[in-house]
ZADO-1210 file (C-alpha; in nm, 4 decimals, padded with zeros to 6 digits):
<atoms>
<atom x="00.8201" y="01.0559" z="-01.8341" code="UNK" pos="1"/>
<atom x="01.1080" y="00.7890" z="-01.9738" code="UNK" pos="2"/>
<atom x="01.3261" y="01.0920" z="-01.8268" code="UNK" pos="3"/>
<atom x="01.1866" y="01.1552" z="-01.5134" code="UNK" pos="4"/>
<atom x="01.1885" y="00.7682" z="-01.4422" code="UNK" pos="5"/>
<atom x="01.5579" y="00.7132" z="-01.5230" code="UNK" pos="6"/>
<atom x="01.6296" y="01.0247" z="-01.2399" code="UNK" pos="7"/>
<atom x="01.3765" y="00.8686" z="-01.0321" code="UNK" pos="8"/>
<atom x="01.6048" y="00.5406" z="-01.0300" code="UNK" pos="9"/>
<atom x="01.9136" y="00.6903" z="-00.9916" code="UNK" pos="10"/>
<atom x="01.8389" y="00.9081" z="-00.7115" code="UNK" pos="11"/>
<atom x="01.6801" y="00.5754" z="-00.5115" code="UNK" pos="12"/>
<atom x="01.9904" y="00.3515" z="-00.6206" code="UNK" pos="13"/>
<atom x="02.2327" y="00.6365" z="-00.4496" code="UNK" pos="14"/>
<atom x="02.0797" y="00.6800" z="-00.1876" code="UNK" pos="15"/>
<atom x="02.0847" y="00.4735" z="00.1394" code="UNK" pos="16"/>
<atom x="01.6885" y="00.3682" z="00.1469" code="UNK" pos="17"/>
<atom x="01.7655" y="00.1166" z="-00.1404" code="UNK" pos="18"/>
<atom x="01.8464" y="-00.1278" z="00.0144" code="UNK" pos="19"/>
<atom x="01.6253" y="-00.4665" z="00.1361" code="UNK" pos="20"/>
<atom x="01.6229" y="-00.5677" z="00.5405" code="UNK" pos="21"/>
<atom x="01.5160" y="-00.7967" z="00.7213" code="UNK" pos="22"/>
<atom x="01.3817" y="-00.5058" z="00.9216" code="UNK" pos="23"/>
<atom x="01.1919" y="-00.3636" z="00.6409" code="UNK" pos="24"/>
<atom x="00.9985" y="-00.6817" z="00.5965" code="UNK" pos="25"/>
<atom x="00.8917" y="-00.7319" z="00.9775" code="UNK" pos="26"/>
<atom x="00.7830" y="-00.3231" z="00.9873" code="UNK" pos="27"/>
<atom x="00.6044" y="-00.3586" z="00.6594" code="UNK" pos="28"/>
<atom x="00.3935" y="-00.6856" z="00.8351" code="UNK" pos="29"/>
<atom x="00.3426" y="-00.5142" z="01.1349" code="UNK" pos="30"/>
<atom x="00.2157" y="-00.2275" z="00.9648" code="UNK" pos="31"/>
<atom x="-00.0188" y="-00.3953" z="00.7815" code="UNK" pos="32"/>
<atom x="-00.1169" y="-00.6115" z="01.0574" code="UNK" pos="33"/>
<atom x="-00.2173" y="-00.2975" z="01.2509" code="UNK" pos="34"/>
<atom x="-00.3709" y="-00.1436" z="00.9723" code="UNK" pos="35"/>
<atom x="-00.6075" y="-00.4360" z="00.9074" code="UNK" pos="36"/>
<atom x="-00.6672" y="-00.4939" z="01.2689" code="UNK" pos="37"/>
<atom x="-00.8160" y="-00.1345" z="01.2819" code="UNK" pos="38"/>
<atom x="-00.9675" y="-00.1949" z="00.9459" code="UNK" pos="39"/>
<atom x="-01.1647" y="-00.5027" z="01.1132" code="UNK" pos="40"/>
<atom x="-01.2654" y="-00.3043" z="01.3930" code="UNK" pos="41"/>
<atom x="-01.4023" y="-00.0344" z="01.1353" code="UNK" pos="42"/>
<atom x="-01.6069" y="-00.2707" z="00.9130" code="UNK" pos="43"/>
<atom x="-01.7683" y="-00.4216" z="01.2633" code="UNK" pos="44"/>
<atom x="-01.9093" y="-00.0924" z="01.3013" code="UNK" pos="45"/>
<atom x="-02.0965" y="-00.1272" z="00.9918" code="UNK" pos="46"/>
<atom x="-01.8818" y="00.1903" z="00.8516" code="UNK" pos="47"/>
<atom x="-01.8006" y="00.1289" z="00.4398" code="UNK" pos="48"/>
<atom x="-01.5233" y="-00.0108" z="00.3020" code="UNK" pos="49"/>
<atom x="-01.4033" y="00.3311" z="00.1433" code="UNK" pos="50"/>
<atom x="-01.3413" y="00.4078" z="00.5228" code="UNK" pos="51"/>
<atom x="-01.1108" y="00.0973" z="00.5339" code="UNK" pos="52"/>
<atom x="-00.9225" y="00.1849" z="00.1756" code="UNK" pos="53"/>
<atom x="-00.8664" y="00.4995" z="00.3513" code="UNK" pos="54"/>
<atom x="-00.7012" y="00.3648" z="00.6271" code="UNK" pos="55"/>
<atom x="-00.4717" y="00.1672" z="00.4611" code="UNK" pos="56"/>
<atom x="-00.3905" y="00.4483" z="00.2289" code="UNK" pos="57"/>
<atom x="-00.2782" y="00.6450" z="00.5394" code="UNK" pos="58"/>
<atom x="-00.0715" y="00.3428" z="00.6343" code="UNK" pos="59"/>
<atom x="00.1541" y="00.3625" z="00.2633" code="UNK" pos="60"/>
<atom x="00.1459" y="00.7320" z="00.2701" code="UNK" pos="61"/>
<atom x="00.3081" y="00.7170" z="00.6753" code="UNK" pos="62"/>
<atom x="00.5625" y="00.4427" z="00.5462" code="UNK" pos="63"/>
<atom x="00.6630" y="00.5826" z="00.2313" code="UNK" pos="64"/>
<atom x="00.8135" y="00.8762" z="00.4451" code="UNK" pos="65"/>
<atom x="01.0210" y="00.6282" z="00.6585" code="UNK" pos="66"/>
<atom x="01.3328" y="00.4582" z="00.5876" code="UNK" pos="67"/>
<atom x="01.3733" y="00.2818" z="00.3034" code="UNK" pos="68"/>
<atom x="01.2186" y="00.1930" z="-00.0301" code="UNK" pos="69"/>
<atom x="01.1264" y="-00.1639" z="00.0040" code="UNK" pos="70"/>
<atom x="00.9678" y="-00.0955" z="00.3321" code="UNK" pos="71"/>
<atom x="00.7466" y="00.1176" z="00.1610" code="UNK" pos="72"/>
<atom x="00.6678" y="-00.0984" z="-00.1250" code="UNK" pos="73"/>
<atom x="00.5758" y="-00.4062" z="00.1041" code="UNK" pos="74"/>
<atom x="00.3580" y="-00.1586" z="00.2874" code="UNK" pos="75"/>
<atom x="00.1676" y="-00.0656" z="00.0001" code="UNK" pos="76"/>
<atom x="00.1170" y="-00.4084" z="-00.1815" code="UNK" pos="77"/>
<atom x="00.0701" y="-00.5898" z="00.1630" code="UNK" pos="78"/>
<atom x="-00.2433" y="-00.3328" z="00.1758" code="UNK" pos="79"/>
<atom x="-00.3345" y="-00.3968" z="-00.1684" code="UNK" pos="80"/>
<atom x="-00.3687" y="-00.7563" z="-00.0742" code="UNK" pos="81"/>
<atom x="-00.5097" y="-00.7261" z="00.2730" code="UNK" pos="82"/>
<atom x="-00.8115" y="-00.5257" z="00.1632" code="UNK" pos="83"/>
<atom x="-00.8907" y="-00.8011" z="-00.1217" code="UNK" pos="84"/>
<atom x="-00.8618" y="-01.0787" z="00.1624" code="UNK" pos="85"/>
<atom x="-01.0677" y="-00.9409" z="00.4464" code="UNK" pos="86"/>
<atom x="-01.2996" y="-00.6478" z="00.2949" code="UNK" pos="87"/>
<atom x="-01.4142" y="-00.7535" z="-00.0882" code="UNK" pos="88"/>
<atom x="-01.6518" y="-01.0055" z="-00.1084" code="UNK" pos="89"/>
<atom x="-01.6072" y="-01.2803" z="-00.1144" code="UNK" pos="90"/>
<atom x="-01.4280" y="-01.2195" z="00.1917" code="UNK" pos="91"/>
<atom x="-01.1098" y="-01.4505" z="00.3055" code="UNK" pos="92"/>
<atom x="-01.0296" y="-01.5115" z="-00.0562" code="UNK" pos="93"/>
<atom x="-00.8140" y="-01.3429" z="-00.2750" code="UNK" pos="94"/>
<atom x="-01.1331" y="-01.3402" z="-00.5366" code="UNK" pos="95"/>
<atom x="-01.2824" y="-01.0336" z="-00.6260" code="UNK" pos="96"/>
<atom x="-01.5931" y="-01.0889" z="-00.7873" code="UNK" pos="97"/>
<atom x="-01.7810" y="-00.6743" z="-00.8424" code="UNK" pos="98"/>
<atom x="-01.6384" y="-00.5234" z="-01.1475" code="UNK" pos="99"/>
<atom x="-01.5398" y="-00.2266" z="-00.9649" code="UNK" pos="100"/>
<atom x="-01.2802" y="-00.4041" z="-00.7572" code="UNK" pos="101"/>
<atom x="-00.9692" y="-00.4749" z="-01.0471" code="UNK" pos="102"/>
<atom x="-01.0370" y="-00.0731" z="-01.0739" code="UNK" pos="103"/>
<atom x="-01.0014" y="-00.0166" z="-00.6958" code="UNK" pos="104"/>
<atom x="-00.6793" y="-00.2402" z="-00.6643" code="UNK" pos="105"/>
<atom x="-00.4793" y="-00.0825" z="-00.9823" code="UNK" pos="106"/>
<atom x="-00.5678" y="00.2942" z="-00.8804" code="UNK" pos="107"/>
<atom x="-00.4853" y="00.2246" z="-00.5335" code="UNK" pos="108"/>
<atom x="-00.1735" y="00.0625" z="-00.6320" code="UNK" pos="109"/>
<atom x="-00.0868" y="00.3334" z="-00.8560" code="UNK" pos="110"/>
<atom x="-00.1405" y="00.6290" z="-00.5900" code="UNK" pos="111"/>
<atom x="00.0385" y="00.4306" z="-00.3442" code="UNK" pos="112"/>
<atom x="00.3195" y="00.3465" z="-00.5632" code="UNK" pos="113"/>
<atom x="00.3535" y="00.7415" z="-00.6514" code="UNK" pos="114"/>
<atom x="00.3392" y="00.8042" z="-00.2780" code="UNK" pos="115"/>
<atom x="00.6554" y="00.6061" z="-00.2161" code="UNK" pos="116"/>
<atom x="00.8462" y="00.7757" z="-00.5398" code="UNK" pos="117"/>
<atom x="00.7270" y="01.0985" z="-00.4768" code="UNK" pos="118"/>
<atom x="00.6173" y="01.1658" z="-00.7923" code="UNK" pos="119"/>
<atom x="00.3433" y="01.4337" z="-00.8421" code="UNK" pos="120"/>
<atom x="00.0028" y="01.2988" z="-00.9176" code="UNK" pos="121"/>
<atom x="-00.0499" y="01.5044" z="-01.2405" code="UNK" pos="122"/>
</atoms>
């Protein structure tokens, strides 16, 4: 793994996607802004908030296959932090009170964060 990571690092710092924009932060908002805005319009219909996770999910999986790294990553913990403010209860805080939620966030986090280095999930 130590080995793979190292490659991992060197292919991102060669290549053109590693670098931070201004662009990269105003498409990473947007995205998210979208993404929760659908999100909201989801949990209205009384749908669960699996359905939502899913959405945003979709979101870092879409962005990690445009340009550039750090769009990607702001994608992905922007979501992270948009489904703890709007869908966990309680909601509009950045509290998550069920036990199952610090489980949600760190596998999320971890299958989004393997989405945007392309590693395989094994």
């Amino acid at each position: 793994p130590t080995k793979d990571l190292l490659a991992a690092y060197g292919r991102l710092v060669r290549s053109h996607r590693f670098r931070l924009t201004g662009a990269d932060v105003w498409r990473a908002l947007a995205s998210v802004a979208i993404a929760t805005a659908i999100g909201l319009a989801i949990y209205s219909l009384g749908l669960a908030g699996s359905v939502v996770l899913m959405l945003y999910l979709i979101v870092a999986l879409l962005s990690s296959r445009a340009d550039g790294f750090f769009y990607a990553l702001f994608v992905s913990m922007g979501s992270v932090f948009a489904y703890n403010f709007f869908f966990t209860i309680p909601r509009f805080t950045l509290h998550a009170v069920g036990l199952n939620y610090p489980i949600i966030f760190a596998f999320s986090a971890r299958g989004r964060i393997r989405c945007i280095i392309g590693w395989p999930s094994a």
